[in-house]
C-alpha positions in Angstrom: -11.7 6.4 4.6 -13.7 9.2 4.5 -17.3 9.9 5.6 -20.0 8.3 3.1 -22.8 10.5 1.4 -25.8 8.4 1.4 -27.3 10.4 -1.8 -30.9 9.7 -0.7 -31.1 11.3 2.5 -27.5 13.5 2.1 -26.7 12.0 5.1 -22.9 11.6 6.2 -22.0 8.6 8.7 -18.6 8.5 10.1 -17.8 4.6 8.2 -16.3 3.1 11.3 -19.9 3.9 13.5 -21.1 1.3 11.0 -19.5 -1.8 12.8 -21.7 -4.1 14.4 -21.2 -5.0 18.2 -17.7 -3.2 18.3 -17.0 -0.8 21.2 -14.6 1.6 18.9 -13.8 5.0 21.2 -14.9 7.9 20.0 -11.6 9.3 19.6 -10.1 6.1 17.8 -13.4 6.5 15.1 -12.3 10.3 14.7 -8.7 9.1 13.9 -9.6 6.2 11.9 -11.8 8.1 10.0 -9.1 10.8 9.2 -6.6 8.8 8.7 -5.0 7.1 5.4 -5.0 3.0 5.9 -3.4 0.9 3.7 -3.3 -2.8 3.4 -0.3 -3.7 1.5 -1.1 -7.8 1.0 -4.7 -9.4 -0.2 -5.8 -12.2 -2.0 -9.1 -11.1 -3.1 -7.7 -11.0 -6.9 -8.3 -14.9 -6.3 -11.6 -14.4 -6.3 -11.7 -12.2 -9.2 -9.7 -14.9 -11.4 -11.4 -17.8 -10.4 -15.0 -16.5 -10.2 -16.0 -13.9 -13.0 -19.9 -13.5 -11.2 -17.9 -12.5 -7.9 -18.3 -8.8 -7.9 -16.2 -6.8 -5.5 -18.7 -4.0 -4.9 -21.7 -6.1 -3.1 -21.6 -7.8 0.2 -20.4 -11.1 0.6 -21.2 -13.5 3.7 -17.7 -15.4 3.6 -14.2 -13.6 2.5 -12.8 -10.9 4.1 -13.0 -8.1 1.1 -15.2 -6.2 -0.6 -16.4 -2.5 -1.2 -19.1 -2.5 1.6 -17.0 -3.8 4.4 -13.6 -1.8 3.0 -15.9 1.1 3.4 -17.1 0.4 6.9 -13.6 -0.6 8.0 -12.2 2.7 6.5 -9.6 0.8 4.3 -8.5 3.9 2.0 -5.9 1.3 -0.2 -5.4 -1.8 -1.0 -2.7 -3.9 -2.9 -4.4 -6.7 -4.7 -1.6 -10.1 -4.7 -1.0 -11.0 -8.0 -0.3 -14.5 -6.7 0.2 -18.1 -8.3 1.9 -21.1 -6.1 5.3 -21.6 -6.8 5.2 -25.0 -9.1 3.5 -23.1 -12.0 6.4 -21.4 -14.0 7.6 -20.6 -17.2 5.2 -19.2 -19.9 1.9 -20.5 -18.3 2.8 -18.4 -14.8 3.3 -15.1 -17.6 0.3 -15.8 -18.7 -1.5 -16.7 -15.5 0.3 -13.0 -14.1 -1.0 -11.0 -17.2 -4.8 -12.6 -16.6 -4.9 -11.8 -12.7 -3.5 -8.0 -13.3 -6.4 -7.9 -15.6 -9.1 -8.8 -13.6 -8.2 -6.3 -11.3 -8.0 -3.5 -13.5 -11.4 -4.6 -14.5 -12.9 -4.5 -11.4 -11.7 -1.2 -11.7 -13.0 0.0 -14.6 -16.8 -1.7 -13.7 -16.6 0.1 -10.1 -15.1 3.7 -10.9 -17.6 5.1 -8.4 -15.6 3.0 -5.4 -12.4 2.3 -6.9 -9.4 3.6 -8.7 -6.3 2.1 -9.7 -3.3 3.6 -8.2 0.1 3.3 -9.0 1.8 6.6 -6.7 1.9 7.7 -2.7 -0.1 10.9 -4.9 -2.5 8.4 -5.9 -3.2 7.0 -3.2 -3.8 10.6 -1.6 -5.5 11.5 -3.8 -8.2 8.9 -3.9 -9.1 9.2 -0.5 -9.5 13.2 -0.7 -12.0 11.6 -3.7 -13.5 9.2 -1.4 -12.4 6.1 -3.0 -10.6 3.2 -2.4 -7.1 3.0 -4.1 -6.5 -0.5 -5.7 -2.4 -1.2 -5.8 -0.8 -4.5 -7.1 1.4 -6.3 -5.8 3.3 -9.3 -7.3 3.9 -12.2 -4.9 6.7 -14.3 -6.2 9.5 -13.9 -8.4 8.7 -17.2 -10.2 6.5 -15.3 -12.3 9.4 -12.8 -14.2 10.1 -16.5 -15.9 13.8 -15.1 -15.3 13.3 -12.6 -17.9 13.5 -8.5 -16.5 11.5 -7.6 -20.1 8.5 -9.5 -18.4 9.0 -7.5 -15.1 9.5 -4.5 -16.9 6.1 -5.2 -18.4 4.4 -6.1 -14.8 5.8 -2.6 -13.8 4.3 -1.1 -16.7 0.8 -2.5 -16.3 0.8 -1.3 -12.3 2.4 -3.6 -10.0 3.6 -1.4 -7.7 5.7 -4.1 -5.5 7.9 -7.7 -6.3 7.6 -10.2 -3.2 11.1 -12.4 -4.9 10.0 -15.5 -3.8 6.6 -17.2 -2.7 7.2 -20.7 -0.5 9.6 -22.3 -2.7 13.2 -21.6 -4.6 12.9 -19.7 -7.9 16.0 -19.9 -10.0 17.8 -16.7 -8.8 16.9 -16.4 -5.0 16.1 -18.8 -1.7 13.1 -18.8 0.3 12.3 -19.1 4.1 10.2 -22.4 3.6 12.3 -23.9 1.1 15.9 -25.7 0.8 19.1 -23.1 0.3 20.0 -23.6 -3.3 21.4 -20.4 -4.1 22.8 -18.8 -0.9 20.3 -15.9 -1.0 20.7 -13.9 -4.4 22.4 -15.1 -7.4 23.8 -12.5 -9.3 20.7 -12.1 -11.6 19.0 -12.0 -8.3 20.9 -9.2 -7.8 19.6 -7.6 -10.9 16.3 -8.1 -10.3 16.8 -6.2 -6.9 18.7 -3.2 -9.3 15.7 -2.9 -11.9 13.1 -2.4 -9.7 14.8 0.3 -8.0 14.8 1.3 -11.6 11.6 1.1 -11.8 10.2 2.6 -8.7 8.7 -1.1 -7.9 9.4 -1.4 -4.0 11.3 -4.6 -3.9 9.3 -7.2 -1.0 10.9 -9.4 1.8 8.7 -11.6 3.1 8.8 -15.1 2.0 12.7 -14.8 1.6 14.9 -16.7 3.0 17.3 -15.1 5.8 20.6 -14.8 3.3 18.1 -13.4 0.5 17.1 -10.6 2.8 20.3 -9.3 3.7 21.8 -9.9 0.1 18.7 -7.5 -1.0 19.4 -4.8 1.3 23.1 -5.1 0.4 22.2 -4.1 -3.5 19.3 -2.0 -3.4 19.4 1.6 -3.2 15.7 2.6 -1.9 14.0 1.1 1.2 12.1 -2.4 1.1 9.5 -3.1 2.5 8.2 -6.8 4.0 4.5 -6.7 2.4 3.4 -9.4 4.8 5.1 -10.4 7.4 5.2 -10.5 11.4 7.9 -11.2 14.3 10.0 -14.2 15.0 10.3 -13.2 18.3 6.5 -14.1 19.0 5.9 -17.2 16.7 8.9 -18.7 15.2 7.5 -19.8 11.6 10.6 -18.8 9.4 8.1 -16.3 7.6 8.5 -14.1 10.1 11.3 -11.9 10.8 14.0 -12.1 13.5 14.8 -9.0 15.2 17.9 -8.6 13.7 15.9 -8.4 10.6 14.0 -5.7 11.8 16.8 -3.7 12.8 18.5 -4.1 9.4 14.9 -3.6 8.0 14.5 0.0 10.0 18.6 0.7 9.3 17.6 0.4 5.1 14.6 2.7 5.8 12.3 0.1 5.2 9.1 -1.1 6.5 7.2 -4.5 8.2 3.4 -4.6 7.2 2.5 -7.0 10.1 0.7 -10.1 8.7 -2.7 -11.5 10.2 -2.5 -14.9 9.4 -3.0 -17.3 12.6 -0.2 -19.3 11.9 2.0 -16.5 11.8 0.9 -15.2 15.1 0.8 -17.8 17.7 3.4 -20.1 18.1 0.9 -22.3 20.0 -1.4 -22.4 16.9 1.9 -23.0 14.7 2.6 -26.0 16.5 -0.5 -27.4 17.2 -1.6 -30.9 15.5 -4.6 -30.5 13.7 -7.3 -33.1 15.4 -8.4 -36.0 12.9 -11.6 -34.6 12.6 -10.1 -31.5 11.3 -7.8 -32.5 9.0 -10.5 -34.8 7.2 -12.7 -31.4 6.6 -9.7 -29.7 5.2 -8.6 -32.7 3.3 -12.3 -32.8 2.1 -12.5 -29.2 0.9 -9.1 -29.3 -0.7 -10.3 -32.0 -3.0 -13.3 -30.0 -3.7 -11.7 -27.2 -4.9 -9.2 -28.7 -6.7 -7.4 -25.7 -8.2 -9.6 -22.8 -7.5 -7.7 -21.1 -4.8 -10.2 -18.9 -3.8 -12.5 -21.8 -2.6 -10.0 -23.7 -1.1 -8.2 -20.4 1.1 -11.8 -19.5 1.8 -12.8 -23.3 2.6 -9.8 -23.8 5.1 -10.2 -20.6 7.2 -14.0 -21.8 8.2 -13.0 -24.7 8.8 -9.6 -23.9 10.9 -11.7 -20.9 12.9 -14.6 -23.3 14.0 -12.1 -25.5 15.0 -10.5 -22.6 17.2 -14.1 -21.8 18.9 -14.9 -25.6 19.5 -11.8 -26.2 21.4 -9.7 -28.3 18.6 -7.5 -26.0 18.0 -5.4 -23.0 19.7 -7.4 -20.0 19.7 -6.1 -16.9 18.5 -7.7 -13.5 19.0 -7.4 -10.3 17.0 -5.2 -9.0 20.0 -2.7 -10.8 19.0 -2.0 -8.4 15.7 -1.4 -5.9 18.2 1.1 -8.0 20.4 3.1 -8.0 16.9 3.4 -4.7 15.9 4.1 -3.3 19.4 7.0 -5.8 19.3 7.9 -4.5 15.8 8.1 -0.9 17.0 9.7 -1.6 20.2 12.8 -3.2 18.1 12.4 -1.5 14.4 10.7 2.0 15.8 7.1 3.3 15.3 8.3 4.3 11.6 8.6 0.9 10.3 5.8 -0.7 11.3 2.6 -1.1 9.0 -0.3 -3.8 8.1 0.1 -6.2 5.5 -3.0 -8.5 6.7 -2.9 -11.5 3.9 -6.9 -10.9 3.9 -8.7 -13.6 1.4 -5.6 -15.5 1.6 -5.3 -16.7 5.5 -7.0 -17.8 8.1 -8.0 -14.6 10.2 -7.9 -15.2 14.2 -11.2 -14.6 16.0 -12.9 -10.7 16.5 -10.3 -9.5 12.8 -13.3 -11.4 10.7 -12.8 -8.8 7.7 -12.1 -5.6 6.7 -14.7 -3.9 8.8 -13.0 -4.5 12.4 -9.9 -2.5 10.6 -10.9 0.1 13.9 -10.4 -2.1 16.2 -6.3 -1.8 15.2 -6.9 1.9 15.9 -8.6 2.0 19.4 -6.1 -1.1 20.8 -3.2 1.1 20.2 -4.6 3.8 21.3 -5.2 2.2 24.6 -1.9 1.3 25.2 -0.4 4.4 24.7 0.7 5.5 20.9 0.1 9.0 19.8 -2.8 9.9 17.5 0.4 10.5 15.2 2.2 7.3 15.5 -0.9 5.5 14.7 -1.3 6.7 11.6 2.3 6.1 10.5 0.8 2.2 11.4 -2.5 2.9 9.6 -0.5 4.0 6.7 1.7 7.1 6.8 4.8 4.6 6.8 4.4 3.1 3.7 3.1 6.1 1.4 6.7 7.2 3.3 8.2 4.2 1.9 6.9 4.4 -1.4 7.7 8.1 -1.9 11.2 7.1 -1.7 11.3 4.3 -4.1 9.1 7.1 -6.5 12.5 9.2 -5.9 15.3 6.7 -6.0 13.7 5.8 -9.4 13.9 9.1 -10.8 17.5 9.6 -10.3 
């Protein structure tokens, strides 16, 4: 993100100098500041959907998103999840699709001073030379085609720019990682799928799949994938996360691994941990609150779950630990396929990675171990505009 005019005093402040209580190097602000980052996985839609006083552009005290914080974190682009859990299918999850791509494009259109939908790498570059903030879709779960490529053809049309095929459960035409095999990977519409967003220049997403649906995917497609969210097996062995075979295969295709932020997903400690009594009964407690409204309830669980980690109860993970990831990722994949996918609004963030705003803090730590100004902001986000100028191209041909 670029430097802010304040209008009243023409005043420009590097964004990252902004952060409160954050020793960022002087030389990681300079780079951060310059640099294009992209988050290619957020929930915040959620709160658009569910919510229709939430308003993007002010600051919030809970979440992880908005204008204010993006700014100060230097987040140049963001893909907004158009998300739904995997039960609700058919007509009513076309319907619930079509509704949360709208809300985003509205939050567009009532904040044109801060945001701009993008659909293009040139977008995206060109909304930072303008100073504001790209907003990208992505769709998470291929439940929500309702099997039918005229309703993804649609979604492509309307500006989702990326198809995660499956969310935590089956769909009819491809496994996931956190579900039973039914299918062996792809099924031969699966296989379609994969084959029409090439078409369309929609990068076709990894994460959530199960192991046989990844490698089926990169046996059909013809442009690089890219896993929107994910982070390494190697580390924490949640079957979300990818082996580092996978990685190879992933770097071999061209492809790209947007590390995830998610606690869970991290630590293998945390993973395995059992959740105190005490605990569970809060989360229990706020589940049945919020009924349905996902934003409440992903918002409700990650207080709760990150008290728990400073009282003791529970495993405590630190923002370090999104480094530990993608230095493994570019040790196996290589420093060109390795990106940040955080799951803002949408997980529980470990400690000191509280929202957008301590983006820098990426910057500085891999700085200090060593990376080039250059490789970092492949990692920032020179890797996946890389990744999604190929799709633009494969699409065209």
């Amino acid at each position: 993100m670029k430097p802010l005019i304040v209008v009243a005093a023409i005043l420009v402040v590097p964004v990252v100098a902004l952060m409160q209580g954050v020793d960022i190097s002087p030389r990681a602000k300079q780079l951060h500041d310059r640099a294009i980052v992209i988050d290619s996985h957020d929930d915040t839609t959620q709160w658009l959907y569910w919510d229709k006083s939430w308003d993007i552009a002010v600051r919030h005290a809970d979440g992880n998103i908005d204008v204010p914080r993006m700014r100060e974190g230097g987040l140049d682009a963001l893909f907004f999840s158009i998300w739904m859990p995997s039960e609700v299918t058919g007509p009513p999850a076309v319907k619930r699709a079509l509704d949360l791509i709208d809300s985003v494009r509205e939050a567009v259109r009532k904040h044109p001073n801060d945001l701009v939908l993008a659909t293009t790498a040139a977008d995206i570059r060109k909304a930072a030379a303008d100073h504001k903030i790209a907003a990208l879709m992505g769709m998470e779960g291929g439940h929500m085609i309702d099997n039918d490529l005229g309703a993804l053809r649609q979604y492509a049309a309307l500006g989702v720019r990326y198809l995660t095929l499956t969310h935590f459960k089956n769909n009819d035409w491809a496994d996931s990682s956190t579900d039973k095999p039914a299918h062996n990977g792809l099924t031969p519409f699966g296989k379609d799928v994969v084959r029409e967003l090439n078409r369309l220049g929609v990068m076709v997403d990894i994460s959530h799949v199960a192991d046989k649906t990844f490698y089926d995917a990169l046996q059909v497609t013809s442009a690089p994938v890219i896993a929107s969210h994910s982070s390494c097996r190697a580390i924490d062995q949640h079957p979300r996360n990818m082996t580092d075979d996978m990685l190879r295969a992933l770097a071999k295709n061209g492809g790209v691994v947007q590390i995830n932020y998610e606690v869970s997903f991290l630590s293998e400690e945390y993973r395995t941990a059992k959740k105190p009594a005490d605990v569970q009964a809060a989360l229990d407690a706020a589940a049945n609150r919020c009924g349905t409204n996902e934003a409440c309830s992903t918002s409700e669980e990650a207080k709760i779950q990150r008290q728990a980690m400073r009282d003791g109860k529970l495993p405590k993970v630190t923002w370090e630990k999104i480094i530990e990831h993608i230095d493994h990722a570019v040790k196996v994949a290589g420093v060109d396929h390795v990106g940040l996918g955080s799951d803002f609004d949408g997980a529980t963030m470990p400690l000191g990675m509280d929202d957008a705003s301590q983006l820098p803090r990426i910057t500085d730590a891999l700085l200090k171990k060593g990376y080039s100004e250059q490789d970092v902001e492949k990692i920032l986000g020179g890797n996946l505009l890389r990744v999604m100028e190929a799709v633009e191209r494969a699409a065209k041909k």
